[in-house]
C-alpha positions in Angstrom: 0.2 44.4 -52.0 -3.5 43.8 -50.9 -6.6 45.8 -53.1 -9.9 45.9 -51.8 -12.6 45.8 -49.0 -10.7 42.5 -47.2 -10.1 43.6 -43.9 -7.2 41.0 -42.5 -3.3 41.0 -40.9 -1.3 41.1 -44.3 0.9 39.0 -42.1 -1.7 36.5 -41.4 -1.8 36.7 -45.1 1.8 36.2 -46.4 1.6 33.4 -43.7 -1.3 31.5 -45.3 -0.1 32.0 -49.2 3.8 31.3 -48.3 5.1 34.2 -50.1 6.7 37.1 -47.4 8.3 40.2 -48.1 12.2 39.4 -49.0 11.4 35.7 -50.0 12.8 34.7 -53.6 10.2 34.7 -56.8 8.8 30.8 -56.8 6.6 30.3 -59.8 4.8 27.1 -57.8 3.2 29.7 -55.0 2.4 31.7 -57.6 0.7 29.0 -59.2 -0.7 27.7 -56.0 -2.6 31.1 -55.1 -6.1 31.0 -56.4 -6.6 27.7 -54.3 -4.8 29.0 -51.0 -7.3 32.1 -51.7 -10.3 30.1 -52.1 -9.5 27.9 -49.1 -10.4 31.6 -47.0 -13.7 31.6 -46.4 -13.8 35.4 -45.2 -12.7 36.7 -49.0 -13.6 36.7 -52.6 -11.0 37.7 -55.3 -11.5 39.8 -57.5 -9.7 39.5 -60.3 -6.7 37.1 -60.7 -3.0 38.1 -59.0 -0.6 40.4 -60.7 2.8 40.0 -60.5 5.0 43.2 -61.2 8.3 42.7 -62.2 11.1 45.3 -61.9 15.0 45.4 -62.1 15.4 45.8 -58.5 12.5 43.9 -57.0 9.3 42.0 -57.9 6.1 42.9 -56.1 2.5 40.9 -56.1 -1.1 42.4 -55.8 -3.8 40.8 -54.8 -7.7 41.8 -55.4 -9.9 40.8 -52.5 -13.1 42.0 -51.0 -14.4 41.3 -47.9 -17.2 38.4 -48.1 -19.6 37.0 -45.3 -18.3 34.1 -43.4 -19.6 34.4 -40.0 -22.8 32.6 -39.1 -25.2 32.2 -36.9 -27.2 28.7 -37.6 -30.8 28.0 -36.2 -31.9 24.5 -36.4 -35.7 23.1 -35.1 -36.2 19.4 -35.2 -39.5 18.4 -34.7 -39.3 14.5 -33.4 -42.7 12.3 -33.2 -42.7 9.4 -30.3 -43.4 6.4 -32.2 -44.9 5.1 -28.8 -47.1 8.0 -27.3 -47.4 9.8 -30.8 -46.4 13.0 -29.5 -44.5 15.8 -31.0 -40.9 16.6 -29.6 -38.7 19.5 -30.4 -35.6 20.1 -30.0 -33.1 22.7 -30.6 -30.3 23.5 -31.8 -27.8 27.1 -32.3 -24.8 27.5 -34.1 -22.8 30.7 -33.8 -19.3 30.8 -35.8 -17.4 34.6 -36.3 -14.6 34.2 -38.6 -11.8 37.1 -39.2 -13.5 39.1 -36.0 -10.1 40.4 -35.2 -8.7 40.3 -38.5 -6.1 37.0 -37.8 -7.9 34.5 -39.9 -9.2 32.9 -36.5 -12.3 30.9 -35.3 -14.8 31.4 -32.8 -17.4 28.9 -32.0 -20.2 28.2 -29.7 -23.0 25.8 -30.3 -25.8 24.9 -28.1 -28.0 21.9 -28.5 -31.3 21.0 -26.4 -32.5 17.8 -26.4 -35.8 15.6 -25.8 -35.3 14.4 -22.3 -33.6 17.3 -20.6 -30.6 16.7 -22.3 -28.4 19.9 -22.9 -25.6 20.4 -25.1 -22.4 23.0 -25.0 -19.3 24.0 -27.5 -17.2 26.5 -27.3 -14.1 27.2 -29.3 -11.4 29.2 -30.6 -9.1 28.3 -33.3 -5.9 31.0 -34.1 -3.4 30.6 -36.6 0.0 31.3 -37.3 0.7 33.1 -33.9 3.7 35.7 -33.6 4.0 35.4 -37.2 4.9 31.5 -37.3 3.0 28.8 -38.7 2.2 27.7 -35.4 -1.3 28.4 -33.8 -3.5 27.3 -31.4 -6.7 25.6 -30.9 -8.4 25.2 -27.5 -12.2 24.0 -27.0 -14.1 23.2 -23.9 -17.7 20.9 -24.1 -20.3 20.1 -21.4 -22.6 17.2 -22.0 -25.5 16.8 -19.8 -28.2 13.5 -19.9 -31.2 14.6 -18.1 -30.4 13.8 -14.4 -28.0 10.9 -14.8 -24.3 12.5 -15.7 -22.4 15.3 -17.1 -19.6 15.3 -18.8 -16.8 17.8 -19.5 -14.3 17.5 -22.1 -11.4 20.2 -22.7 -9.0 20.1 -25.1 -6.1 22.3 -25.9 -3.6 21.8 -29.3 -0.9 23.3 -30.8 -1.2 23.3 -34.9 1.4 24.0 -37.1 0.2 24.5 -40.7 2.5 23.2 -43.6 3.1 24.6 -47.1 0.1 23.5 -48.8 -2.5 23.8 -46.0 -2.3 20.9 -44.1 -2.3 21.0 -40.4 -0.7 18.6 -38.0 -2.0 19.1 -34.0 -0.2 17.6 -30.9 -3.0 17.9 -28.5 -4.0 17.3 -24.8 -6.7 16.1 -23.7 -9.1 16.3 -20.5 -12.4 14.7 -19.8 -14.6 14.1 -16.7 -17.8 12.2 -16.4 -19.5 12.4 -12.9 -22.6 10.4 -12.2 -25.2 13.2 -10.8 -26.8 12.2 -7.7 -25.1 10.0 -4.8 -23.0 7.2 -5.4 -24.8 4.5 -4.0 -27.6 5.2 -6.2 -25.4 4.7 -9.0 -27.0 2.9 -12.5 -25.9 0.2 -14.2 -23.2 0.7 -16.4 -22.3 4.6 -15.2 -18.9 5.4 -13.0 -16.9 8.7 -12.3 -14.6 8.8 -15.0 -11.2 11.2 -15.6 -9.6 10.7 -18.3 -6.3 12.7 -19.3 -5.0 11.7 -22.7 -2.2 13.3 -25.4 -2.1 12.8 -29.3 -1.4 13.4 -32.4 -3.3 14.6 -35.3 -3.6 15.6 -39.4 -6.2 17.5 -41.1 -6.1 18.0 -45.4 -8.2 20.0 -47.4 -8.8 20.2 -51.2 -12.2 21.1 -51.9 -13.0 23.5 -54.3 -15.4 25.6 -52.4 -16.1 24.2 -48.6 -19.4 25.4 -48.1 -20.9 23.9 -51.0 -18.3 21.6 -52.9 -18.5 20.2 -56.1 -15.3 18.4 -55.9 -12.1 17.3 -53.9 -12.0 15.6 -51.0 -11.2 16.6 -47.4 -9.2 14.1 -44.6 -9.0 14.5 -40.9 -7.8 11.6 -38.6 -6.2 11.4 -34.8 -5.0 9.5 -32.0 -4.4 9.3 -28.8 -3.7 7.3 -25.3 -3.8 8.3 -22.1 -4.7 7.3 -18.4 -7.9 6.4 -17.0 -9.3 6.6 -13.5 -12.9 5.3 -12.7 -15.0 5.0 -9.6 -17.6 2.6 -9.0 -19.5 1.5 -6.1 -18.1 -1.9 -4.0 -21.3 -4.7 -5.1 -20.6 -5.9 -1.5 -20.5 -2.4 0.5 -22.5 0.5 -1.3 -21.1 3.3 0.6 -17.6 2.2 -0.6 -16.0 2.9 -4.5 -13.6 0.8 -6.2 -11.2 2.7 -7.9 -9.7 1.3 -11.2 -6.7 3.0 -13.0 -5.7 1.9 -16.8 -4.6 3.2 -20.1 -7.1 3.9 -22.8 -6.7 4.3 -26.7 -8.8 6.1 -29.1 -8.9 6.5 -32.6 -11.0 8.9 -34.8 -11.1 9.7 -38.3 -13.3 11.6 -41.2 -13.1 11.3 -44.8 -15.0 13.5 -47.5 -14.8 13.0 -51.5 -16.3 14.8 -53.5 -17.0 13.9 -57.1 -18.2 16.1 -60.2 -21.1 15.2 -62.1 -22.4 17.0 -64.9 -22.8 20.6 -65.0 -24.2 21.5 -61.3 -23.9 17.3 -60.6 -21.9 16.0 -57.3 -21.7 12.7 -55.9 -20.7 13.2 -52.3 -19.0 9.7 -50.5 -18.4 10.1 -46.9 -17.1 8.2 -43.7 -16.5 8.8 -40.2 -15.7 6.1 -37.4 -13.6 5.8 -34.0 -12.6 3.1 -31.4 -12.3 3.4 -28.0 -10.4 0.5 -26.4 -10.3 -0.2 -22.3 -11.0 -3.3 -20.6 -13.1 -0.4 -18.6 -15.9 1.1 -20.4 -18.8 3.2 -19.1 -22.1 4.4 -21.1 -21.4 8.0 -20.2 -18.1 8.0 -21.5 -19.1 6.5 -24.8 -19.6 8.2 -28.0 -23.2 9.6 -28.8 -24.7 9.1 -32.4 -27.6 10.1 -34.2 -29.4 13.0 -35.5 -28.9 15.7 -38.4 -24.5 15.6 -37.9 -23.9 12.5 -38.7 -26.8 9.7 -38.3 -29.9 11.5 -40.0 -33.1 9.9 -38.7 -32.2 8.9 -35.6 -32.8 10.7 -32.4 -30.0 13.1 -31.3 -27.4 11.4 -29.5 -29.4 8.4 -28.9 -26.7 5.9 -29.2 -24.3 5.0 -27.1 -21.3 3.4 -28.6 -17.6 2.5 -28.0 -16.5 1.7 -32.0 -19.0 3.0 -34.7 -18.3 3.7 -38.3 -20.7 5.9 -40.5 -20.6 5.3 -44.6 -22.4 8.6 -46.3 -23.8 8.0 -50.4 -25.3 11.6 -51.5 -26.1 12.8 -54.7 -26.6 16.8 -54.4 -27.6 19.3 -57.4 -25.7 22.8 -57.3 -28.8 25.0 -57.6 -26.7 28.2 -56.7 -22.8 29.0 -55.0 -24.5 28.2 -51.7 -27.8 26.6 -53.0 -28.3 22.8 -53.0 -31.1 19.7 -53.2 -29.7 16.6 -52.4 -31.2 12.8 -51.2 -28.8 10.5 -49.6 -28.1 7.1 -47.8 -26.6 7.1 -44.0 -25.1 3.0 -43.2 -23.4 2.5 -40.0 -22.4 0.3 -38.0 -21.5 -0.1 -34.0 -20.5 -1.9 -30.6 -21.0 -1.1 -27.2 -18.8 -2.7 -24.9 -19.6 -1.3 -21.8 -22.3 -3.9 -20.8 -22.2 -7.3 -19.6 -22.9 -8.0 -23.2 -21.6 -6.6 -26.1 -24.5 -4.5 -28.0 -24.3 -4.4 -31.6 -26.4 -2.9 -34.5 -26.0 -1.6 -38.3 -28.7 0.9 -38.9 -29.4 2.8 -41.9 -31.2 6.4 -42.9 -32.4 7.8 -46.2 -34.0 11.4 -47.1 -33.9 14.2 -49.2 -33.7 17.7 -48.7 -32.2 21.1 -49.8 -30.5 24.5 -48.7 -31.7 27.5 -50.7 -30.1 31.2 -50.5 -32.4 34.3 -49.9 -30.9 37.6 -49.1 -32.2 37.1 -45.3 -29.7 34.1 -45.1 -29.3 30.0 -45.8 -32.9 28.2 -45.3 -32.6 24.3 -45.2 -35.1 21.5 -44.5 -34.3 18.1 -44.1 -36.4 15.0 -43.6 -35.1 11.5 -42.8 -36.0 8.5 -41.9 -34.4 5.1 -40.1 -34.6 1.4 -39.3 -32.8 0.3 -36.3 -32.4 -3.5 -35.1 -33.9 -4.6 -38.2 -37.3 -2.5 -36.9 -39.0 -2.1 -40.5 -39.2 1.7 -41.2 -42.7 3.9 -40.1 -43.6 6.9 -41.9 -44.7 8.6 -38.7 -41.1 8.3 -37.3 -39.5 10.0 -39.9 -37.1 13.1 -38.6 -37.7 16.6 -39.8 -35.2 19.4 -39.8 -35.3 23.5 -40.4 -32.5 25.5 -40.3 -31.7 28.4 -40.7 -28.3 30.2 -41.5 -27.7 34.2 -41.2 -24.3 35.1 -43.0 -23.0 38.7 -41.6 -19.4 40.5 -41.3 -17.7 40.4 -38.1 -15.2 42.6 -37.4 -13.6 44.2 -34.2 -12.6 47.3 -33.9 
């Protein structure tokens, strides 16, 4: 039995927490239901669960209220050239609804503009436990577009099915194209037409204690997958001719997240990402792009092209308020390109500080970073500034 202002499918519900009508008593999900709760950004309980026990049947009530979970995210970077000294800015919009149509489900789109003419676009839609199983689906499509030299789109559709204690495992298909804009004898170096079609396999776990603002637990998400390759590039000895080249390529990607308590409003966050691409065929505008406020802070947005890369995160943030922090923090990484003649290689490293404060208007945050790249010494006047802004609201169909 739900009480209160939450506004979802009580089967989307009994689906998440494991406990459906007709199901025998099992003291561990009983146990087990302040976390599931907590893991649903789109409630807040209020008070703990009561379990009602009569001769003929035993019945559960649950006190939840509706709480703000969709966002809309506004993020300005201002960007000095360390060449010309100008100012660049760059842009960046995040919209996520959560529970719109009361299923528990995502929606996402998120737009980034770059220096350069560089544009940026995400959309996707995450829904769970469909027909009332604990399978669900998740299907996103991306375009990626450098200035006037490619665009690439990616679009991916998986099936999820969620286990007992929140983990989700994803079989997943996978579709990207890279096409070189302009004609192909005017290709660059290092660019082809690239499709790729590829299938895998993937796990995601959870155990953080509140996701938007954790003060401990860790989180885990890691996948795989192979597939074949096709590539055009242009004949060296005819230009108005393209060599095609068919192979299989493998890629591995993973994120890690622990969170450790210290102190009272203390947290020592400890973070890695990384992934591997590996073809004997490799082209820059299939590669992946780091750099900037997601995952290499002080660096220029997508600025690096690389084909293996891993990212080690040391943070210390204070807990000012539930969704209130200040924080400074150390970003090492290392990667490769192999798409070149020559391998490319580089371990750079970012440091800052900044915060995210609550006001009644929404989630204000400032961030300022700065980097050293091949072993450059690090310039005050190239350091990377950040505002953002986050708007929490209800969103709900009707």
């Amino acid at each position: 039995m739900l009480r209160g202002t939450a506004r979802l499918s009580s089967r989307y519900l009994q689906q998440h927490i494991g406990i459906r009508p007709g199901t025998l008593y099992d003291e561990a999900l009983i146990v087990a239901l302040d976390r599931r709760v907590r893991e649903l950004p789109f409630v807040t309980q209020k008070q703990k669960p009561y379990v009602l026990f009569t001769p003929e049947t035993t019945k559960l009530y649950l006190f939840l209220d509706a709480k703000k979970a969709s966002t809309v995210n506004g993020i300005l970077g201002v960007l000095p050239d360390p060449v010309t000294g100008k100012v660049n800015l760059t842009g960046d919009i995040d919209l996520r609804l959560r529970n719109a149509l009361r299923r528990g489900e995502a929606i996402e789109l998120n737009w980034r503009s770059m220096k350069d003419r560089t544009q940026d676009l995400k959309v996707r839609l995450q829904l769970p436990f469909l027909f009332n199983t604990p399978f669900g689906t998740d299907l996103s499509l991306k375009l990626f577009r450098r200035d006037t030299s490619f665009l690439e789109v990616t679009g991916r559709a998986a099936v999820q099915f969620s286990m007992a204690q929140g983990d989700v495992i994803s079989v997943f298909v996978n579709s990207k194209s890279s096409r070189v804009l302009g004609r192909i004898p005017v290709f660059s170096p290092g660019l082809a037409n690239v499709k790729l079609l590829t299938y895998g396999l993937g796990l995601e776990r959870q155990r953080l204690d509140y996701r938007p603002n954790p003060q401990r637990g860790y989180a885990l998400v890691i996948e795989g997958s192979l597939g074949n390759k096709e590539s055009r590039t242009p004949d060296p000895d005819n230009a108005v001719v393209t060599i095609t080249t068919r192979s299989v390529q493998y890629e591995v990607n993973a994120q890690a997240i622990l969170h450790v308590k210290l102190g009272r409003r203390g947290t020592v966050r400890v973070a890695g990402q990384g992934g591997a691409m590996v073809n004997p065929n490799l082209y820059v505008n299939e590669l992946y792009r780091l750099g900037g406020i997601k995952n290499m802070r002080g660096v220029d947005e997508a600025s690096i092209y690389a084909s293996s890369y891993a990212i080690g995160t040391l943070e210390y943030r204070i807990l000012l308020e539930e969704n209130s922090n200040a924080f400074v923090f150390v970003d090492q990484a290392w990667w490769e390109d192999l798409s070149g003649a020559e391998p490319l290689r580089d371990d750079p490293i970012g440091f800052g500080v900044g915060t995210s404060f609550e006001t009644k208007a929404g989630i204000f945050s400032l961030t300022y970073a700065l980097a050293s790249q091949f072993n450059v010494p690090v310039e005050l006047r190239s350091g990377k500034i950040h505002f953002g802004f986050t708007s929490l609201f209800l969103a709900f169909c009707s």
